[in-house]
N, C-alpha and C positions, 0 to 999 in steps of 0.2 A: 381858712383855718384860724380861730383864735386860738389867742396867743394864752398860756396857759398861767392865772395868778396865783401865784403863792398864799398859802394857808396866811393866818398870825402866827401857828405852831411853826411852818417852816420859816416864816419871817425868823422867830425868835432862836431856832437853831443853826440859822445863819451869823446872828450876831455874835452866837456864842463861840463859831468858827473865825469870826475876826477876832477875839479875848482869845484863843486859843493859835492865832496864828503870830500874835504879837507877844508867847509867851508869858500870859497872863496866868499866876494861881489865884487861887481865894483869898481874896481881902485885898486885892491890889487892884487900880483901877487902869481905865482907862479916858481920855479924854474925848471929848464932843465931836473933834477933827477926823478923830481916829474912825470914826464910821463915814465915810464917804459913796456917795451912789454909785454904780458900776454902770455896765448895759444890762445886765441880768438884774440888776436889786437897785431899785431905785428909793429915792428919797420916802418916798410914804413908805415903803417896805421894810425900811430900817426902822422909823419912826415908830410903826404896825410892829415890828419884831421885839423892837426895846420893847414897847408897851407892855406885848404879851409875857417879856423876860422878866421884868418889873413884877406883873403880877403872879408871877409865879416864882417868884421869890428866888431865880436865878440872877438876877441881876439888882442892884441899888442907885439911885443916883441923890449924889449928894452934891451940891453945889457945880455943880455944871460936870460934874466928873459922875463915871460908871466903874460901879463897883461889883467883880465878877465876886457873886458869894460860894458856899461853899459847896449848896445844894446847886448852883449853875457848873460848880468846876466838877461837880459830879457828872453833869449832863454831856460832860466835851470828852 
């Protein structure tokens, strides 16, 4: 049985569950650390998730820092 990969859309509403688990609202960020690989979600999955967060205008990164915007803190 393979093992089942994650969307970039579920990547990205993964990441929005960790901005949402560390009581993140809109405009507030969070930093680099702060996503770290699991057994379930690993390193590209985050990377894949931000990405697609980024372009979909739920998320921003500004100088090494993730900024949950307002249209992501819609999404959580």
């Amino acid at each position: 049985m393979m093992a089942n990969i994650p969307t970039p859309e579920e990547n990205a509403r993964h990441v929005l569950t960790i901005f949402r688990g560390h009581g993140v609202r809109a405009g507030e960020m969070l930093m680099q650390q702060n996503f770290m690989p699991s057994k379930a979600w690993s390193a590209d999955d985050i990377a894949h998730g931000l990405k697609f967060a980024i372009g979909c205008g739920w998320v921003e990164f500004k100088n090494t820092h993730f900024f949950l915007t307002e249209a992501g803190f819609k999404e959580i």
